[in-house]
Backbone as ProteinMPNN parsed JSONL, in Angstrom:
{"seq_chain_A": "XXXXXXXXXXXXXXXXXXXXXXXXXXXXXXXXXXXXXXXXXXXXXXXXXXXXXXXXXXXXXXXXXXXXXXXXXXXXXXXXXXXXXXXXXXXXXXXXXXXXXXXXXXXXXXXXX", "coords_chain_A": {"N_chain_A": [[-21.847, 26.051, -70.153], [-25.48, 25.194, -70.285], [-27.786, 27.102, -71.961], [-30.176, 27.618, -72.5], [-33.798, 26.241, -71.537], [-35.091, 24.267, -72.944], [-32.03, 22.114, -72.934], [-31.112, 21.983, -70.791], [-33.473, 20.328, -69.901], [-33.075, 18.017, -71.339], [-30.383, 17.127, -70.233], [-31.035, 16.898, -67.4], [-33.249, 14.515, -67.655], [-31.319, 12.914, -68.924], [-29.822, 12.603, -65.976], [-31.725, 11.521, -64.777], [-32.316, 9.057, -65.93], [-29.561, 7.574, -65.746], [-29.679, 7.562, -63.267], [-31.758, 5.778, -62.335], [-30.968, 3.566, -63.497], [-28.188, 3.003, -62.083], [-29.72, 2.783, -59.815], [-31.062, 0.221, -60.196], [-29.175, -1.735, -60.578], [-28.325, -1.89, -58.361], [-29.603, -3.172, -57.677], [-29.565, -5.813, -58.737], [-27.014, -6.169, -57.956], [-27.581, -7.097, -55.229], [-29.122, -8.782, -55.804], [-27.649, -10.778, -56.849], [-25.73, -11.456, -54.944], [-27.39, -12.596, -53.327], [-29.534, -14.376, -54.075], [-29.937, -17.962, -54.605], [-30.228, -18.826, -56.99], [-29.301, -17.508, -59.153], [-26.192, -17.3, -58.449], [-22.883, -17.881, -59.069], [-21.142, -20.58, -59.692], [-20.057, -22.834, -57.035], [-21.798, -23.034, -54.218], [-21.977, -20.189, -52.034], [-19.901, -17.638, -51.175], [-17.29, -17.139, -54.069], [-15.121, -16.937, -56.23], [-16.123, -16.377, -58.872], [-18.705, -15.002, -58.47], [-17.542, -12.987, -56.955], [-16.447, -11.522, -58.988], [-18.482, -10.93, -60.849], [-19.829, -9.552, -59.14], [-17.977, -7.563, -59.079], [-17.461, -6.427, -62.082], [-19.798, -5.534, -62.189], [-19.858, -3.258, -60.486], [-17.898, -1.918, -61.566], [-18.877, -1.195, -64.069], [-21.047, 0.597, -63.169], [-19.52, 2.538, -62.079], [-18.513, 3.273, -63.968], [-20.524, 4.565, -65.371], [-21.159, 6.495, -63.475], [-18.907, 8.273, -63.589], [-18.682, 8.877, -66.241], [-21.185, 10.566, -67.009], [-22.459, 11.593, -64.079], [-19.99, 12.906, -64.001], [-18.959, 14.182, -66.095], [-16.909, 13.438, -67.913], [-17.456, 12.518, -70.57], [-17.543, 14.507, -72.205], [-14.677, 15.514, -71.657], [-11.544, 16.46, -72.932], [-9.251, 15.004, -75.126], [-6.521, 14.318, -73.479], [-7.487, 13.869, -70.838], [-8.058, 11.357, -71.251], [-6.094, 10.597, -71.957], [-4.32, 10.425, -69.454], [-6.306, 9.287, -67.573], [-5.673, 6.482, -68.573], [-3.188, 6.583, -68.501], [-2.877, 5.883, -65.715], [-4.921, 3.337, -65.057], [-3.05, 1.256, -66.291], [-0.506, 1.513, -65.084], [-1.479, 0.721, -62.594], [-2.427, -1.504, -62.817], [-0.266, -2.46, -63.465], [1.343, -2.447, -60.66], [-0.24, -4.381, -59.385], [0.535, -6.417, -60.597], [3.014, -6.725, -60.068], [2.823, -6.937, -57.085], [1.56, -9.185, -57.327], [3.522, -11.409, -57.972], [5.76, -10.858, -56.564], [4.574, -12.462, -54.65], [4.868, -15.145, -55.825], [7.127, -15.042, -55.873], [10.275, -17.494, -55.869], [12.428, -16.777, -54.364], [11.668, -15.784, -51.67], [11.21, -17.507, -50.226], [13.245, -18.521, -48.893], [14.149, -16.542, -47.067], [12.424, -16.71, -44.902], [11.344, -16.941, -41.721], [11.576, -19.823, -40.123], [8.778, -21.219, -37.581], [7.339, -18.5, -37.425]], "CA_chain_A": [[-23.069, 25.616, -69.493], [-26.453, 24.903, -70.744], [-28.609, 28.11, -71.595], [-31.742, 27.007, -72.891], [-34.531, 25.374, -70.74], [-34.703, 22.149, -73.621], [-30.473, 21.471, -72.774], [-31.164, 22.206, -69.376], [-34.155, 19.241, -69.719], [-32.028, 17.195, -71.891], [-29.161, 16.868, -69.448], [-31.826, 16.358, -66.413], [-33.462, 13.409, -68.598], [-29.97, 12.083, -69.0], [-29.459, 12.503, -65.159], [-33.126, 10.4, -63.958], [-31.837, 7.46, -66.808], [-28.65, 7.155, -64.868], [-29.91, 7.306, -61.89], [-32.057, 4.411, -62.29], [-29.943, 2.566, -63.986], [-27.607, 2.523, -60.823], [-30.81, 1.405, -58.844], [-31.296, -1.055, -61.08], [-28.012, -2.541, -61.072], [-27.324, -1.955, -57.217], [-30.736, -4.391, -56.927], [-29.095, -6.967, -59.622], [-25.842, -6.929, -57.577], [-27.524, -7.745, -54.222], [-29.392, -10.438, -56.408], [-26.203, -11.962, -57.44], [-25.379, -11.98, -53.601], [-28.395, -13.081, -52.13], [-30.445, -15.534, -54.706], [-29.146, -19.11, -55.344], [-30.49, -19.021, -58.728], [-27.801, -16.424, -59.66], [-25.116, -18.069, -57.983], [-22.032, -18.175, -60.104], [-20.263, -21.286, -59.165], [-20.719, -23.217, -55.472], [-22.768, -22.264, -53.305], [-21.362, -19.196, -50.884], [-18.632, -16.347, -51.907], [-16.781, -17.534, -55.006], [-14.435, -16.424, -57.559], [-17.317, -16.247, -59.695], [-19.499, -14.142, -57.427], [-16.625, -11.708, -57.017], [-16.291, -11.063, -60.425], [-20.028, -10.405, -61.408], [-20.123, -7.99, -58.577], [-17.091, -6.243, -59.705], [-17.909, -6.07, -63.989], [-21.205, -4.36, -62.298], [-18.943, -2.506, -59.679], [-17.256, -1.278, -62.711], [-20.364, -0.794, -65.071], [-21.565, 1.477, -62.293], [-18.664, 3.947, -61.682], [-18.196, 4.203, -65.22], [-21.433, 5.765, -65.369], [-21.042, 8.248, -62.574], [-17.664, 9.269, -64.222], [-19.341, 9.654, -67.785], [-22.258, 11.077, -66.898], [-22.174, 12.898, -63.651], [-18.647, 13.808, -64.011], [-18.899, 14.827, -67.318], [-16.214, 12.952, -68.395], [-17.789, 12.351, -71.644], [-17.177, 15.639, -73.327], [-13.628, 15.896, -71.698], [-10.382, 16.444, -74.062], [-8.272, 13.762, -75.093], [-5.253, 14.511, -72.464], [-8.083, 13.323, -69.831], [-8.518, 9.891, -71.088], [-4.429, 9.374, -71.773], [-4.211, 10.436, -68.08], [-7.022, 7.976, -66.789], [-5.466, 5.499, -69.443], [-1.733, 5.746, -67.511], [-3.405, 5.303, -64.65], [-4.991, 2.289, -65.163], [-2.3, 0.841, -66.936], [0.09, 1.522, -64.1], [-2.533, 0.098, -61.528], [-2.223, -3.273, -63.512], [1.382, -3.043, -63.303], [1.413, -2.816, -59.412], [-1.106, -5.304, -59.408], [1.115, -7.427, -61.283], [4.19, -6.934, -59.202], [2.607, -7.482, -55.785], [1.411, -10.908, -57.016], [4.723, -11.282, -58.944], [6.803, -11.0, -55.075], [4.102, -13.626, -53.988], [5.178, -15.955, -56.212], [8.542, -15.081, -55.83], [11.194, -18.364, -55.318], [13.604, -16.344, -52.915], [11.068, -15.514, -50.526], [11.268, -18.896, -49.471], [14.921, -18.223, -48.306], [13.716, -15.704, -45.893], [11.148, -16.92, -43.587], [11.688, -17.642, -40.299], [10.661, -20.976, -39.056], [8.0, -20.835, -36.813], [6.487, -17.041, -37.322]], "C_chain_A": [[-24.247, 25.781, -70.434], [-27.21, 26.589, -70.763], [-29.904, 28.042, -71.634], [-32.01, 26.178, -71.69], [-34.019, 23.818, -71.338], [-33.259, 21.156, -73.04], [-30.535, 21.459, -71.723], [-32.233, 20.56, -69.117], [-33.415, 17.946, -69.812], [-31.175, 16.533, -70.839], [-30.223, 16.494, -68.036], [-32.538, 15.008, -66.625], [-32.137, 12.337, -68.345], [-29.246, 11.748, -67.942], [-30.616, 11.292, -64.458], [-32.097, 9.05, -64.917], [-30.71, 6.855, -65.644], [-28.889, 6.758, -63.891], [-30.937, 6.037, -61.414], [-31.621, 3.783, -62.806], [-29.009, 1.981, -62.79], [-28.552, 2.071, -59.897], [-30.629, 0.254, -59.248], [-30.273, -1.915, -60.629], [-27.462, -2.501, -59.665], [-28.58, -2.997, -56.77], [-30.133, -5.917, -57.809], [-27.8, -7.36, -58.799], [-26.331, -7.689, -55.993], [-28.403, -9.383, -54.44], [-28.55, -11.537, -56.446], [-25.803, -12.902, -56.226], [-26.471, -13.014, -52.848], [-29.136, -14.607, -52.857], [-29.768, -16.711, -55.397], [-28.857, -19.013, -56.404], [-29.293, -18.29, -59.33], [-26.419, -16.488, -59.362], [-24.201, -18.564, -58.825], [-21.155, -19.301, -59.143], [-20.252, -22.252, -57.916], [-20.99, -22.657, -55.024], [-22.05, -21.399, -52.143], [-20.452, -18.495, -52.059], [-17.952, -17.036, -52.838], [-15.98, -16.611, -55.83], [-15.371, -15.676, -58.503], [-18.234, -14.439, -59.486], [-18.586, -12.652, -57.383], [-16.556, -11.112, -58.0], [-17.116, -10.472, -61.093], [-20.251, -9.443, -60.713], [-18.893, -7.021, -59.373], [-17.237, -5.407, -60.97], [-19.303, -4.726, -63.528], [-20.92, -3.34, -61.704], [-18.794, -1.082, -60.974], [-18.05, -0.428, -64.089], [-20.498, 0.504, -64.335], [-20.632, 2.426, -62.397], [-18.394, 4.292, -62.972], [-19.524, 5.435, -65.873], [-21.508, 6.679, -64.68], [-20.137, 9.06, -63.362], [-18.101, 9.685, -65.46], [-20.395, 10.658, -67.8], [-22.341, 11.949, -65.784], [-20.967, 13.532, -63.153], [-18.37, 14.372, -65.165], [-17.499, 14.287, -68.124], [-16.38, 12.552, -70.032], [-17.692, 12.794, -72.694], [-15.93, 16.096, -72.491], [-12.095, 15.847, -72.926], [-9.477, 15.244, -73.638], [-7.185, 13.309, -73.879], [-5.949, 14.195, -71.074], [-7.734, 11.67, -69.884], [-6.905, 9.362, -71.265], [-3.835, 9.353, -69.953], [-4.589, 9.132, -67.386], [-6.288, 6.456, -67.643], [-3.925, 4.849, -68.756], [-2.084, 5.4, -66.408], [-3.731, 3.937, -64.162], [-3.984, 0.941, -65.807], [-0.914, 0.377, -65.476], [-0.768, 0.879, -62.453], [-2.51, -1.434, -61.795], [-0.867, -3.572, -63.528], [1.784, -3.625, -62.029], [0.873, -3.892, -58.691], [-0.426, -6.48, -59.452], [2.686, -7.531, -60.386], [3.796, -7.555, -58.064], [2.223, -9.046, -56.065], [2.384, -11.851, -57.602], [6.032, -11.686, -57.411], [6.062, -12.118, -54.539], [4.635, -14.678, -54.36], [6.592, -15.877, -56.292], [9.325, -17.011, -55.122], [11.817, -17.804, -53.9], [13.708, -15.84, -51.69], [10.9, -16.468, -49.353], [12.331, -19.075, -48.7], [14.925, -17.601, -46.674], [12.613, -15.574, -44.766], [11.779, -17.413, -42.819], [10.757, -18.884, -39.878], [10.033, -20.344, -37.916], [6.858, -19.551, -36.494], [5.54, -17.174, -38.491]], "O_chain_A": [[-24.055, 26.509, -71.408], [-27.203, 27.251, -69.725], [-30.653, 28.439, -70.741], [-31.187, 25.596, -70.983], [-33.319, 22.889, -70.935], [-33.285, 19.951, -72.787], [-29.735, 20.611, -71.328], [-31.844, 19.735, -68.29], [-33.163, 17.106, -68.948], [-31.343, 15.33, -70.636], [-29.904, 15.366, -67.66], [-32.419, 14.259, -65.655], [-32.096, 11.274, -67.725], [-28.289, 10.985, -68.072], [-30.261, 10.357, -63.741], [-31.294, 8.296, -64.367], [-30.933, 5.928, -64.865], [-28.457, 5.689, -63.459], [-30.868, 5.47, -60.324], [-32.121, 2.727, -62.417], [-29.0, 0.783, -62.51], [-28.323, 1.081, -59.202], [-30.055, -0.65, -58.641], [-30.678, -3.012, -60.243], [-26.326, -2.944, -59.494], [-28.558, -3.563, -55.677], [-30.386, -7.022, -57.329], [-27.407, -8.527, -58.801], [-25.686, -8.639, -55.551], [-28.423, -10.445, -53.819], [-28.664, -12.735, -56.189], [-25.613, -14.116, -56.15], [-26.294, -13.924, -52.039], [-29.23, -15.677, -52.257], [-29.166, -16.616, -56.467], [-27.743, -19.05, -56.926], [-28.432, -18.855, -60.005], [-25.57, -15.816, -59.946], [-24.471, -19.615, -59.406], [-20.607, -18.985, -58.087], [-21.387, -22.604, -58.237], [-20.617, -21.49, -55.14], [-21.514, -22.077, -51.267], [-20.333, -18.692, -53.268], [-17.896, -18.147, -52.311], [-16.382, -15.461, -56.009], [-15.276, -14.482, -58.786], [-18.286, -13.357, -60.071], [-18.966, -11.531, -57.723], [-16.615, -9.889, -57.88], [-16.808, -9.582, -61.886], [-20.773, -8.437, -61.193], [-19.037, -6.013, -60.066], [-17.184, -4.18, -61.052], [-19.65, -3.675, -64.067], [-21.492, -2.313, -62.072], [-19.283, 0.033, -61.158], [-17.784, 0.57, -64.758], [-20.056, 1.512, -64.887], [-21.087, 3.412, -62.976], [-18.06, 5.445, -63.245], [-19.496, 6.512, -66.468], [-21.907, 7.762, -65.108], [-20.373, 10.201, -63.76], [-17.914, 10.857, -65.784], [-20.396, 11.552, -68.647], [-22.324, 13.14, -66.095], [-20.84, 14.368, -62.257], [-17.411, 15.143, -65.196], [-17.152, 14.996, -69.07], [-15.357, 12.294, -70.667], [-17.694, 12.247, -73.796], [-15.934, 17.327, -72.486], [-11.979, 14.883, -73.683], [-9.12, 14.737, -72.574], [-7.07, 12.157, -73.458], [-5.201, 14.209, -70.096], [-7.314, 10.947, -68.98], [-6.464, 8.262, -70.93], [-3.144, 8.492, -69.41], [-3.886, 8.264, -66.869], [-6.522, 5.37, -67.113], [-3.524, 3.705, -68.541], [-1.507, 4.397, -65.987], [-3.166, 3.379, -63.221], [-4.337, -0.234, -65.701], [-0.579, -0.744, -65.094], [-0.194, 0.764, -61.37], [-2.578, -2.336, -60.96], [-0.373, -4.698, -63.59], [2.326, -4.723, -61.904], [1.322, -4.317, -57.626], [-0.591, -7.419, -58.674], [3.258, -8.609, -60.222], [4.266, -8.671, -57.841], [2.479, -9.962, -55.283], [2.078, -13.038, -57.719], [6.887, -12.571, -57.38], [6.759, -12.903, -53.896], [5.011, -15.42, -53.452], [7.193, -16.792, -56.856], [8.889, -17.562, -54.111], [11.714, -18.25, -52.757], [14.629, -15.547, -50.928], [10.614, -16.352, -48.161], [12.256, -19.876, -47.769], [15.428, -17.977, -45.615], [12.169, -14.662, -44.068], [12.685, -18.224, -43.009], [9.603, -18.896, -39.45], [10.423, -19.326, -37.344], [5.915, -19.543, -35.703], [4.738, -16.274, -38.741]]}, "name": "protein", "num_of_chains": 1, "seq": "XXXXXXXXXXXXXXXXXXXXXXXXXXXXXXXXXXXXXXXXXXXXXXXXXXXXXXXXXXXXXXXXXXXXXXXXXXXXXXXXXXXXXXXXXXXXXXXXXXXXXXXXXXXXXXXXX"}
């Protein structure tokens, strides 16, 4: 932990930045939603739209986790953790839409339901 006042400032400094930064960026995502002009794609919910919120989704939590989770100065054996994680999250990802497209699912539907 911090002993000094200055590291003690430092790290409070480094907590206001963040913290408007996620303002910031939680007023840019309801922009995205709300103002034509910003409108990725046709007009209403889109592919597009989904995507720009999410990148900022994603922007965003990576700053909580770096910053006030301290994730930033954790040891290596953190980030191969979060690294199988995500890795394995894209796998499941990839299966469930992998059985959608499955052929032999077609076999097994019941007419009518």
């Amino acid at each position: 932990m911090e002993s000094t006042p200055e590291e003690i400032r430092k790290h409070v400094k480094a907590y206001k930045v963040v913290g408007y930064t996620l303002i910031a960026f939680t007023f840019i995502t309801v922009a995205v939603a709300k103002v034509p002009f910003l409108d990725v794609g046709a007009h209403g919910l889109t592919g597009g739209d989904i995507t720009v919120g999410l990148l900022i989704a994603s922007f965003k939590a990576s700053l909580v986790a770096l910053i006030f989770m301290h994730l930033n100065a954790e040891k290596s054996l953190i980030y191969k953790v979060l690294l199988f994680t995500v890795f394995f999250f894209f796998g499941l990802m990839f299966l469930s839409l992998f059985e959608l497209w499955n052929p032999i699912r077609q076999i097994f539907l019941v007419p009518g339901t």
